[in-house]
C-alpha positions in Angstrom: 12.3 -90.0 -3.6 13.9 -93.2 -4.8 15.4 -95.7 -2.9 18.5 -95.0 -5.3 19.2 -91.5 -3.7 19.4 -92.9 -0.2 21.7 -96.0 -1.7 23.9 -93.1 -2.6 24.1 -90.9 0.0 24.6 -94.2 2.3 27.5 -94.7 0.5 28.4 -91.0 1.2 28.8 -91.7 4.8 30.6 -94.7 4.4 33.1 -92.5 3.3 32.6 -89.8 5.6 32.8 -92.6 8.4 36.0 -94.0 7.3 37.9 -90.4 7.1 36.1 -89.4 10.6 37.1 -92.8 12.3 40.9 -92.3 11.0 41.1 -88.7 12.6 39.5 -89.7 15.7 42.3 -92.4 16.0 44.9 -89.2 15.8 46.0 -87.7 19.2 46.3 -84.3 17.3 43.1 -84.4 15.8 40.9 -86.0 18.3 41.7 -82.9 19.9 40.3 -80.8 17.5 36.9 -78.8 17.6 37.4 -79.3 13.7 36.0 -83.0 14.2 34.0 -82.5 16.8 31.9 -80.7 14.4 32.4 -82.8 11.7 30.7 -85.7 13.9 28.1 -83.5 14.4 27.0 -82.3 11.3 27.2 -86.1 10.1 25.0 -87.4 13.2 22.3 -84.5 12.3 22.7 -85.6 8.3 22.0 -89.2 9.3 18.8 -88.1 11.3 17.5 -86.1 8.4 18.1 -89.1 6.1 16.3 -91.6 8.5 13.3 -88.8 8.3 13.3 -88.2 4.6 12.7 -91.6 4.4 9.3 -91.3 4.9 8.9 -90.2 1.4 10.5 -93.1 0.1 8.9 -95.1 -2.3 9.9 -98.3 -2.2 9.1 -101.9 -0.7 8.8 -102.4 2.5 11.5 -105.1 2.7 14.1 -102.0 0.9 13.0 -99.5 3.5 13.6 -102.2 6.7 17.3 -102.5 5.1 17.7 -98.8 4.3 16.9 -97.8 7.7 18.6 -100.5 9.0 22.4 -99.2 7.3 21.4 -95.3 8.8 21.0 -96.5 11.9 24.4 -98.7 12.0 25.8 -95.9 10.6 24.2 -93.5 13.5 25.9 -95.5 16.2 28.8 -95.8 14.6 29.3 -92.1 14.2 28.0 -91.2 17.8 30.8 -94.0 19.0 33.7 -92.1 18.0 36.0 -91.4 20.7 36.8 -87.5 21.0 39.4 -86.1 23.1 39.3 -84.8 27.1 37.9 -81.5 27.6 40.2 -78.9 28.8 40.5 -78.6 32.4 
């Protein structure tokens, strides 16, 4: 793979990141499963890119920044606030 597919799909989650953080910031929708899921699914994307990595073939110096923005990314996503759980 080239480091230009994970450039891409970095900016991908930037994207993904910004819509995710502006629904988790609504009551309504920080109740929904809907994005519960959605943080999911992006946190188990991220992993996956973080391991294809591994068949990057790139300088060392690109993969250290690469891995760096997936893992900023990763805490980002796992730090969005959800709603209570039902009681």
């Amino acid at each position: 793979m080239e480091a230009k597919y994970f450039k891409n799909q970095l900016r991908g989650y930037n994207v993904v990141l910004g819509i995710l953080k502006a629904e988790s910031e609504d009551d309504f929708c920080r109740d929904c499963i809907g994005l519960e899921g959605a943080i999911t699914k992006a946190e188990k994307g991220l992993k996956k890119l973080k391991l294809d990595m591994a068949d990057l073939v790139a300088p060392e110096e690109e993969k250290r920044v690469l891995t760096n923005q997936i893992e900023q990314l990763s805490h980002q996503v796992s730090s969005l606030p959800l709603g209570e759980e039902p009681t």
